[in-house]
C-alpha positions in Angstrom: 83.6 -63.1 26.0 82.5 -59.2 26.0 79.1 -58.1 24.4 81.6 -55.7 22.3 83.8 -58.9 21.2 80.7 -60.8 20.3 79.4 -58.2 17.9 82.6 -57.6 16.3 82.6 -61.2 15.3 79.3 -61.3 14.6 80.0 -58.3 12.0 83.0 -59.9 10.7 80.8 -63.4 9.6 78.6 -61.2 8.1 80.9 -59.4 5.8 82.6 -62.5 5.4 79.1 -64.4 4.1 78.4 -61.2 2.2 81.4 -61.4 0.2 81.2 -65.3 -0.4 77.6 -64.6 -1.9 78.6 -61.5 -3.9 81.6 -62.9 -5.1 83.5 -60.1 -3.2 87.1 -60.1 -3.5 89.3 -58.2 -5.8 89.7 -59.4 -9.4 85.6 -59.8 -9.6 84.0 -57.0 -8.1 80.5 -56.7 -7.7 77.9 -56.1 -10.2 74.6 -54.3 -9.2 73.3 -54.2 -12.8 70.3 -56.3 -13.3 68.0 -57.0 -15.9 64.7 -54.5 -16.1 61.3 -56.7 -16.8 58.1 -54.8 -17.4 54.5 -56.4 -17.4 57.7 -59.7 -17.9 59.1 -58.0 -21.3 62.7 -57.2 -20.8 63.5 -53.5 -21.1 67.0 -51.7 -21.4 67.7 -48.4 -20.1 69.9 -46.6 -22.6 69.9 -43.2 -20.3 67.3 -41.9 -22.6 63.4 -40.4 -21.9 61.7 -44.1 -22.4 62.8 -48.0 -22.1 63.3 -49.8 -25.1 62.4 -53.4 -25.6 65.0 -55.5 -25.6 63.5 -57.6 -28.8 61.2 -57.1 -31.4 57.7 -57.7 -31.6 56.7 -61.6 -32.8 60.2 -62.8 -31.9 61.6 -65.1 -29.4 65.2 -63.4 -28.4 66.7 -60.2 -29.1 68.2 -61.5 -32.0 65.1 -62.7 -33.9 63.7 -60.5 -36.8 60.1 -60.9 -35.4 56.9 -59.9 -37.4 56.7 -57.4 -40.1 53.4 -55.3 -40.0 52.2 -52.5 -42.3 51.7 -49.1 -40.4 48.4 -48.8 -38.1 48.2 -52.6 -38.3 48.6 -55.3 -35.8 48.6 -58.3 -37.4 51.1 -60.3 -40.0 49.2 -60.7 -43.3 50.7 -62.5 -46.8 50.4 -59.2 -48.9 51.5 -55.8 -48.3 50.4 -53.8 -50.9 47.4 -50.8 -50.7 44.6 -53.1 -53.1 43.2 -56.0 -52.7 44.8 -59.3 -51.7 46.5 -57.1 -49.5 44.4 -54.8 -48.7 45.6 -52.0 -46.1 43.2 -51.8 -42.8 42.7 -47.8 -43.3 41.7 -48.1 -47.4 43.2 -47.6 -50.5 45.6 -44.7 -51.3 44.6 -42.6 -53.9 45.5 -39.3 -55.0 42.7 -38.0 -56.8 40.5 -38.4 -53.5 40.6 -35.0 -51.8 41.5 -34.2 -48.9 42.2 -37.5 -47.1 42.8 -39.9 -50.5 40.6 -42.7 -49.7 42.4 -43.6 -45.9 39.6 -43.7 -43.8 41.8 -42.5 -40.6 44.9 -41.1 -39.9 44.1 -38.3 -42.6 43.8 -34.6 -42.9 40.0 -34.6 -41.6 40.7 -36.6 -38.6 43.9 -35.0 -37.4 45.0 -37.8 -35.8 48.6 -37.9 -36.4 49.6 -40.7 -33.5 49.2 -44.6 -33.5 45.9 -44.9 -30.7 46.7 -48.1 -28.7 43.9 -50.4 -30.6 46.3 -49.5 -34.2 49.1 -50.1 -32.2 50.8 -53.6 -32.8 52.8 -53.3 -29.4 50.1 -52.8 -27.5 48.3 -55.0 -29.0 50.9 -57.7 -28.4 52.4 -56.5 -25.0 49.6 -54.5 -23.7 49.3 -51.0 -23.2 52.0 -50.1 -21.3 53.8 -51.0 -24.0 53.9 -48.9 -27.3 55.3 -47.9 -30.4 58.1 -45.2 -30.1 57.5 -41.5 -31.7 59.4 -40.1 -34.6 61.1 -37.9 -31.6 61.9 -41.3 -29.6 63.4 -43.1 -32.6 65.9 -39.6 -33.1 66.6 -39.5 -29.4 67.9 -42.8 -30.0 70.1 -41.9 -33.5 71.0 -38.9 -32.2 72.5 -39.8 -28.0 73.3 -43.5 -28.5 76.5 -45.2 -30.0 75.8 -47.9 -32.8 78.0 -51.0 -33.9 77.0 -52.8 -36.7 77.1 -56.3 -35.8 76.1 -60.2 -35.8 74.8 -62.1 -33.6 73.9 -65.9 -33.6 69.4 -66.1 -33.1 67.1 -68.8 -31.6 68.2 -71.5 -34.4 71.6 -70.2 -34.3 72.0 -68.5 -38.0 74.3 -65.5 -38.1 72.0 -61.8 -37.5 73.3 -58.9 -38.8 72.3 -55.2 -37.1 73.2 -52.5 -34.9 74.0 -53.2 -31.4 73.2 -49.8 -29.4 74.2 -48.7 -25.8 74.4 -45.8 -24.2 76.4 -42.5 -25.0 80.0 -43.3 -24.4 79.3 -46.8 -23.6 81.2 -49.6 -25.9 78.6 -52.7 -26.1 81.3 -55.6 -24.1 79.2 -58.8 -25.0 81.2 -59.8 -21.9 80.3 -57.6 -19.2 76.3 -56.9 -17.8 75.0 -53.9 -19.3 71.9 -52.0 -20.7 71.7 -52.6 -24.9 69.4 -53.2 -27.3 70.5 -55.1 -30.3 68.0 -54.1 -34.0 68.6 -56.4 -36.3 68.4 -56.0 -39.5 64.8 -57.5 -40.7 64.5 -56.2 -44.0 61.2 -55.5 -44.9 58.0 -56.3 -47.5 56.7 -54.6 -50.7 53.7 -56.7 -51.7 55.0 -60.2 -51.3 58.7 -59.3 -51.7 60.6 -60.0 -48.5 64.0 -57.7 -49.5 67.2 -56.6 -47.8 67.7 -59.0 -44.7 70.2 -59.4 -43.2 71.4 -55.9 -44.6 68.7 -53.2 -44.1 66.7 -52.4 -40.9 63.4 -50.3 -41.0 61.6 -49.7 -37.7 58.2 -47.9 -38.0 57.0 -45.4 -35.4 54.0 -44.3 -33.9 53.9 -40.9 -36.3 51.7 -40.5 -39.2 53.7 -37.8 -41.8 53.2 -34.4 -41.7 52.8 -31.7 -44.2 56.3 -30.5 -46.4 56.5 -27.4 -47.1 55.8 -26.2 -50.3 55.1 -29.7 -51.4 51.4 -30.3 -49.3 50.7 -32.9 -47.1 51.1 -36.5 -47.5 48.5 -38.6 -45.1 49.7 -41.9 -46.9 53.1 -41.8 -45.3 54.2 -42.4 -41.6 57.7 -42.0 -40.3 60.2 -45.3 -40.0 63.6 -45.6 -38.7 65.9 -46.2 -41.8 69.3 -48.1 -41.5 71.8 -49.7 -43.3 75.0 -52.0 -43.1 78.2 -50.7 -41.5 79.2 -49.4 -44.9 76.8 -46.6 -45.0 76.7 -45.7 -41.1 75.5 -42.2 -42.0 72.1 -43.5 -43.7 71.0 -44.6 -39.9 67.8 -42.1 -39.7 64.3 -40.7 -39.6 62.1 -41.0 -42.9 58.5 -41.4 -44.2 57.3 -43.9 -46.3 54.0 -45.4 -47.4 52.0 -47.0 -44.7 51.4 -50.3 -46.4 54.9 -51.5 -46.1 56.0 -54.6 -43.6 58.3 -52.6 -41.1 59.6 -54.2 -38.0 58.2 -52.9 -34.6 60.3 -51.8 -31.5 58.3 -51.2 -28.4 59.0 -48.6 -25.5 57.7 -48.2 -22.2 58.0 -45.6 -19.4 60.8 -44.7 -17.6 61.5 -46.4 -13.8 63.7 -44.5 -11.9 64.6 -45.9 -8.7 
């Protein structure tokens, strides 16, 4: 037998062992997508300037609703409320304190208007290549994503109502191998009040609330992705809210662009 023969079936074994492996053959095509892990957190690349986590912080699977944690904090605690038995980590709101009213950081005199890692419940949890997304992140994601409102069964296998998002263009397929994220919707706490599961979805960021025009500025607030059921897709946005609420958390990461 030639040298050429030899190498031609030689080539031809290897194809054929490719395929076999791949699952090469017409009606099942390939797949190259894989899953993303970073620092062994799952991460989905929704085309966008970071990675989002593919579940929430304190919960087993995508699907769980996770911890609730007032802003700046990084801990679950029984009361969310500004006074005392829930007293917020930063102090005690109030209005008649000038120019910071009574929050001993993230106010006016500090200037510090972004979550530093030690405040940060993602990096506290994940570590610090992991963090809470900005107010600019969380619109990026509103703004070139498509959302579906839907449920999904969690770890103990009760129905989970949110909004499964995917890329721009993309339909989610729960089929097919793709890159999603799926919020669901966690409700959140006033006080001792869990309200809204199942229905209503807030997500804080890393972004302390700025100054309104003609109204002042209003230190006591940070921004929070706001959502609803499918019935009122166009209240999915960006707000501000008092810090001592029990939001959800959502971390990002850097992009990694082979």
């Amino acid at each position: 037998m030639s040298i050429t023969m030899k190498k031609i079936i030689y080539l031809a074994s290897a194809a054929l062992a490719f395929c076999m492996v791949t699952s090469c053959h017409k009606d099942q095509p390939y797949k190259s997508w894989h899953p993303t892990y970073i620092s062994e957190h799952e991460a989905a690349d929704l085309g966008l300037s970071v990675f989002w986590a593919k579940c929430n912080i304190g919960a087993e699977c995508e699907t769980d609703f996770g911890s609730l944690f007032a802003w700046g904090e990084t801990s679950e605690k029984e009361n969310y409320s500004w006074g005392k038995p829930g007293e917020y980590k930063f102090g005690v709101y109030n209005d008649e304190e000038e120019p910071d009213f009574g929050l001993s950081k993230y106010n006016v005199t500090d200037g510090l208007s972004t979550l530093q890692p030690e405040d940060d419940a993602v990096s506290a949890a994940w570590g610090r290549v992991w963090r809470t997304p900005t107010a600019d992140e969380i619109n990026e994601l509103i703004y070139n994503c498509n959302w579906e409102w839907i449920s999904m069964k969690d770890s103990k296998g009760n129905e989970i109502f949110g909004y499964v998002i995917t890329r721009k263009g993309v339909t989610f397929d729960p089929s097919e191998e793709q890159d999603y994220i799926f919020l669901p919707a966690a409700g959140a706490i006033n006080g001792t009040e869990k309200l809204y599961q199942n229905v209503y979805g807030a997500y804080w960021s890393s972004s302390r609330a700025g100054s309104v025009p003609k109204f002042g500025t209003f230190p006591q607030f940070a921004k929070y992705l706001d959502f609803l059921s499918d019935d009122w897709r166009e209240a999915i946005q960006l707000m501000q809210v008092d810090r001592n609420l029990g939001f959800s958390v959502r971390g990002v990461t850097a992009r990694i662009d082979n």
